[in-house]
C-alpha distance (Angstrom), angle and dihedral (degrees) to the residues before:
residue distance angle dihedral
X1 . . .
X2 3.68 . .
X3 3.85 120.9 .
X4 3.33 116.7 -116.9
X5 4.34 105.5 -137.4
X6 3.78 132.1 -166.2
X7 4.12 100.4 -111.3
X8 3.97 89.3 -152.7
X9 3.99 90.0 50.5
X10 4.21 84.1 45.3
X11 4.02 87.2 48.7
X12 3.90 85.6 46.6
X13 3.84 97.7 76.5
X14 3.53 114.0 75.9
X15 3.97 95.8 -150.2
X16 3.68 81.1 59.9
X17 3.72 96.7 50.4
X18 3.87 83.5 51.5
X19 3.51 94.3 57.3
X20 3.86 81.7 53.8
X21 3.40 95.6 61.8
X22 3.61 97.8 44.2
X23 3.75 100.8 50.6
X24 3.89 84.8 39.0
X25 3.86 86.0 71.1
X26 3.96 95.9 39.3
X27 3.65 143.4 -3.9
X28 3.32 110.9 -98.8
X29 3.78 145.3 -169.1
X30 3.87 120.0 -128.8
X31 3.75 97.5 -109.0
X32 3.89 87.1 47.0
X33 4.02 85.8 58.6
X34 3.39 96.9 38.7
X35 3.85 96.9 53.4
X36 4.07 82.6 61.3
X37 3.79 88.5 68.4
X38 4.02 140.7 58.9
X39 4.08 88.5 -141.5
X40 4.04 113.8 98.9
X41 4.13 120.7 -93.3
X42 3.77 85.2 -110.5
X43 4.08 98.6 54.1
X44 4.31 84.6 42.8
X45 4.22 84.4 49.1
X46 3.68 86.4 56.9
X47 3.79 92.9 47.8
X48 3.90 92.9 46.8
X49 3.85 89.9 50.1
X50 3.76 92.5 57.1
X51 3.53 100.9 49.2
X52 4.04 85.6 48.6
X53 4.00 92.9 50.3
X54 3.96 84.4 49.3
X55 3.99 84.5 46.8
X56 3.92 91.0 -125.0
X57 3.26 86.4 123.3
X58 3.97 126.4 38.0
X59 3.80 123.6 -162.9
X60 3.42 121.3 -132.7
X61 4.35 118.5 -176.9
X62 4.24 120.5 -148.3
X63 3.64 104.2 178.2
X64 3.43 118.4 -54.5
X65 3.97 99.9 -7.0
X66 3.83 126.6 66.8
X67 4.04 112.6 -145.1
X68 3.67 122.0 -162.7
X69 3.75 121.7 -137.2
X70 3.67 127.9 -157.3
X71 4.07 106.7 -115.8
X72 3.63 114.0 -144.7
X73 2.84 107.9 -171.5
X74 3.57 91.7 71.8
X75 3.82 93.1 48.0
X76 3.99 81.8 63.5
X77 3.45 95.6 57.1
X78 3.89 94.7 54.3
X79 4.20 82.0 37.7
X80 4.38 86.1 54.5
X81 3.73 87.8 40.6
X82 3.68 98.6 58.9
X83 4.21 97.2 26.3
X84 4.39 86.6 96.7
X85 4.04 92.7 44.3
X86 4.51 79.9 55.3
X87 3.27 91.4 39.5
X88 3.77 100.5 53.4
X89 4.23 92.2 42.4
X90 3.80 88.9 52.3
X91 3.52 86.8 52.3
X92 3.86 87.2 53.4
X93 3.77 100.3 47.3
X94 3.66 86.0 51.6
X95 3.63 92.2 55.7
X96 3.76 87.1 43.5
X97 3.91 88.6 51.3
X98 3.19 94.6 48.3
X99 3.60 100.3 53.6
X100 3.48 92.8 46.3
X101 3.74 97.8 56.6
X102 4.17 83.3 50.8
X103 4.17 90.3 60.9
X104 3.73 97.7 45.9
């Protein structure tokens, strides 16, 4: 049985958010990602499984070795989620900006 993680906690960790940005560029297997980091193959296997249960990362096996791909869909749906909290903070800074330009 698959546990079910928080994708925003998963995002939260910035060795995972490395991984991210690794795999983003390439597929990767685990001991490819973990060579990128001083933290033991076990503690990067724990990483890696996260991001998969949150389905930021989707496995993919050729032969012997497994590679993990980044899925992007799912980075969309975190992208969609947060596009209205951006949206309303521009909005603010331009206010702010605006103002500002007004006093001096």
């Amino acid at each position: 049985m698959k546990t079910r993680r928080d994708i925003f906690q998963a995002m939260a960790d910035p060795t995972r958010r490395a991984i991210l940005t690794l795999v983003a560029l390439q597929a990767m297997t685990p001991g490819a990602i973990a060579d990128k980091f001083d933290s033991s193959r076990q503690t990067i296997s724990k990483h890696i499984q996260i991001l998969t249960e949150c389905q930021l990362l989707k496995q993919e096996e050729s032969g012997r070795e497994i590679y993990y791909h980044f899925n992007p869909k799912k980075m969309k749906e975190i992208a969609d989620f947060i596009e209205p909290f951006r949206k309303m903070w521009d909005d603010r800074f331009n206010k702010l900006e605006t103002i500002m330009k007004k006093s001096s």
